[in-house]
C-alpha positions as CSV (number, residue, x, y, z in Angstrom):
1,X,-97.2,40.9,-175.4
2,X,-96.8,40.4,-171.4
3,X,-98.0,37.1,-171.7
4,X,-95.1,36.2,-174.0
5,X,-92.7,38.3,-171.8
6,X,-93.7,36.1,-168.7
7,X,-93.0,33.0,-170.8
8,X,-90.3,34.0,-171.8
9,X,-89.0,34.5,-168.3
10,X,-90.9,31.4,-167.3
11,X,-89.0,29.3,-169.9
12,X,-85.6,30.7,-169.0
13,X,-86.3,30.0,-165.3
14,X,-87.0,26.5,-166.1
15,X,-84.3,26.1,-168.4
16,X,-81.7,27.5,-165.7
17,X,-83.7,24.8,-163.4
18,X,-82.9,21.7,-166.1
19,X,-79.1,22.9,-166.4
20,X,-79.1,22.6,-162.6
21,X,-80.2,19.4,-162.0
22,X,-77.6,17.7,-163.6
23,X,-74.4,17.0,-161.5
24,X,-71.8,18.5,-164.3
25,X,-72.7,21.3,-166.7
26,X,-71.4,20.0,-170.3
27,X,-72.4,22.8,-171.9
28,X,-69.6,24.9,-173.2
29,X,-71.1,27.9,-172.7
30,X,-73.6,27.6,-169.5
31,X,-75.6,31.3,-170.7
32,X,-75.3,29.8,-174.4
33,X,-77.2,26.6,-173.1
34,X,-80.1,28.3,-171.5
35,X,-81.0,30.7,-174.0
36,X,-81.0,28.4,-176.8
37,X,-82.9,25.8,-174.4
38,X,-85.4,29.1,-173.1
39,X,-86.0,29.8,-177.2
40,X,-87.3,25.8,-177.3
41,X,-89.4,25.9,-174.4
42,X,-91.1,29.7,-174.8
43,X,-92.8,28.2,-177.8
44,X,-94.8,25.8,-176.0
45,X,-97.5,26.7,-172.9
46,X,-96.4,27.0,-169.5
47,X,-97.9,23.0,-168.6
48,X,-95.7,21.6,-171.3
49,X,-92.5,23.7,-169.9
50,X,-93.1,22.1,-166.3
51,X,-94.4,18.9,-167.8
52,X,-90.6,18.6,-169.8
53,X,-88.6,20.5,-167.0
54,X,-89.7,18.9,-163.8
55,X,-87.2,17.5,-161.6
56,X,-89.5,14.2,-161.3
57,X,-91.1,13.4,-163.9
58,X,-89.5,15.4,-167.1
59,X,-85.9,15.0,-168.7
60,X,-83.9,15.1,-165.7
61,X,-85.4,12.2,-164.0
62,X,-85.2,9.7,-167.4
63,X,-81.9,10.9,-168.9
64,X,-78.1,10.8,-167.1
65,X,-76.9,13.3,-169.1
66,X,-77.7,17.3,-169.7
67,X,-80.1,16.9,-173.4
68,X,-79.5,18.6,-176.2
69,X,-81.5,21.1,-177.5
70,X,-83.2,18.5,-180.2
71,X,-83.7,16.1,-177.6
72,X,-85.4,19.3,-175.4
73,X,-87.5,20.3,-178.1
74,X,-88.2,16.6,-179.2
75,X,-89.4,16.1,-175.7
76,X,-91.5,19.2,-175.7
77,X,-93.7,18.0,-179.4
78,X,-93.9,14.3,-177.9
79,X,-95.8,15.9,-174.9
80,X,-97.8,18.2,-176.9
81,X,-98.3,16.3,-179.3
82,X,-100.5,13.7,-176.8
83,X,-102.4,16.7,-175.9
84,X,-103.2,17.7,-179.7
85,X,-104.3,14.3,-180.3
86,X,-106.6,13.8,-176.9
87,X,-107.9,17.7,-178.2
88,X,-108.7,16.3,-181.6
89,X,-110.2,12.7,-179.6
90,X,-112.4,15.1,-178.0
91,X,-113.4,17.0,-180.6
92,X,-114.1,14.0,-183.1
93,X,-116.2,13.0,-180.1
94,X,-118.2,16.0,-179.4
95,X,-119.0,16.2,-183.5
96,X,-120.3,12.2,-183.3
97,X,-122.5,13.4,-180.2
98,X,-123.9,16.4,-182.2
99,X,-124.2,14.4,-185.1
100,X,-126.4,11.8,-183.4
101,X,-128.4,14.0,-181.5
102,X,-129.5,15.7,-185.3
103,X,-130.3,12.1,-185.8
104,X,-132.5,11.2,-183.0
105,X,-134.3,14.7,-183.9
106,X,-135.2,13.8,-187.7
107,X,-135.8,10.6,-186.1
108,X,-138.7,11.7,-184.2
109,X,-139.9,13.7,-187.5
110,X,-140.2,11.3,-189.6
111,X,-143.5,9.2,-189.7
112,X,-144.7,6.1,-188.3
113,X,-145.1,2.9,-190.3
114,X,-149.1,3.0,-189.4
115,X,-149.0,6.6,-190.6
116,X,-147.0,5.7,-194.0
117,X,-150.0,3.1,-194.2
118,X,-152.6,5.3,-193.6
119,X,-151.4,7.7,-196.2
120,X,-150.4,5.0,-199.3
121,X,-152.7,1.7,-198.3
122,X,-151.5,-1.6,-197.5
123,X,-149.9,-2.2,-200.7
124,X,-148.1,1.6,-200.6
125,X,-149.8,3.6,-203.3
126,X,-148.8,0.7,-206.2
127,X,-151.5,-0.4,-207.9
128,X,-152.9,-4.1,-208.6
129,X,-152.3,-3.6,-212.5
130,X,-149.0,-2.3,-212.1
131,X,-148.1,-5.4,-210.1
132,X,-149.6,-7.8,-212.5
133,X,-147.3,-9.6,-214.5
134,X,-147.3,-9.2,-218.8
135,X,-148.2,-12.4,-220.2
136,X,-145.2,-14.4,-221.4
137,X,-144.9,-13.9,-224.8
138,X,-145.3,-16.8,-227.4
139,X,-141.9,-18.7,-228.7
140,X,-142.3,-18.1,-232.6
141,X,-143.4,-20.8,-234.9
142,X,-140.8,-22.6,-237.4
143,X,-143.0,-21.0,-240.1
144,X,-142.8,-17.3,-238.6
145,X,-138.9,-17.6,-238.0
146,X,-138.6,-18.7,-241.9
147,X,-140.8,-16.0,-243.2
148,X,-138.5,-13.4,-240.9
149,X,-134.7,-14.9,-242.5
150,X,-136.8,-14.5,-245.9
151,X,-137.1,-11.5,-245.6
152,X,-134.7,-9.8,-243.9
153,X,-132.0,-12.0,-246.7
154,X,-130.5,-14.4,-243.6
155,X,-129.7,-17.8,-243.7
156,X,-131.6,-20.7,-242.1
157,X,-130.4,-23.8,-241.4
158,X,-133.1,-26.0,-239.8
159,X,-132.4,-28.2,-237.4
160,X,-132.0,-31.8,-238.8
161,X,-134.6,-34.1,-236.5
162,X,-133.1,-37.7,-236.1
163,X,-135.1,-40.3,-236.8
164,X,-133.7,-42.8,-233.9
């Protein structure tokens, strides 16, 4: 609960700090202003507040005119979004490194080809007969296809042979 007190007061500080680097207050209500800007900023960490707020290289230096409390808040996800991102980058990264070195481990576990060989044979455990091709089986003869429509009641046509 301090901690959030202290960025509380942290954000309001910095929001007092944006106000004040701008030549005319617009805001209606100068207390109005840095609250609501102090309620945008306390719900990002203390690097993002400075990183938004700073005279040099946050919304003051790239913007004329005192921001709104979108454009405040707008600014604030834009920066931490980069940083979500480059966490997730790193993460994504870390996993792929993990990932790999499981890899190289099983890897190393597995066997060697001359091992593999020296447990199946040369021709990996797969015998010569099972290798060995069936004989081609015989076309049927004109007789044997004719005997086979007979009597299984189909139709044969033969095939006319021209006498050329």
């Amino acid at each position: 609960m301090a901690q959030q007190e202290r960025l509380t007061s942290y954000a309001a500080d910095r929001a007092r700090l944006l106000l004040g680097c701008y030549r005319t207050g617009d805001a209606n209500d100068p207390d109005t202003y840095v609250a609501a800007i102090s309620a945008i900023l306390s719900r990002y960490p203390e690097e993002i507040i400075t990183e938004v707020t700073h005279p040099a290289t946050g919304l003051p230096s790239r913007s004329n005119w005192l921001p709104t409390v979108k454009e405040v808040a707008d600014a604030c996800e834009a920066a931490i979004s980069w940083r979500r991102e480059r966490e997730a980058r790193e993460e994504r990264i870390r996993k792929q490194l993990q990932e790999r070195e499981e890899f190289e481990r099983a890897r190393d576990a597995r066997p060697t080809l001359e091992q593999l060989k020296a447990k199946y044979g040369p021709d990996w455990g797969i015998t010569e007969h099972l290798m060995a091709k069936a004989p081609p089986v015989p076309a049927p003869t004109l007789d044997q296809l004719r005997h086979h429509y007979q009597h299984y009641d189909l139709a044969m046509k033969p095939k006319q042979e021209d006498a050329a």
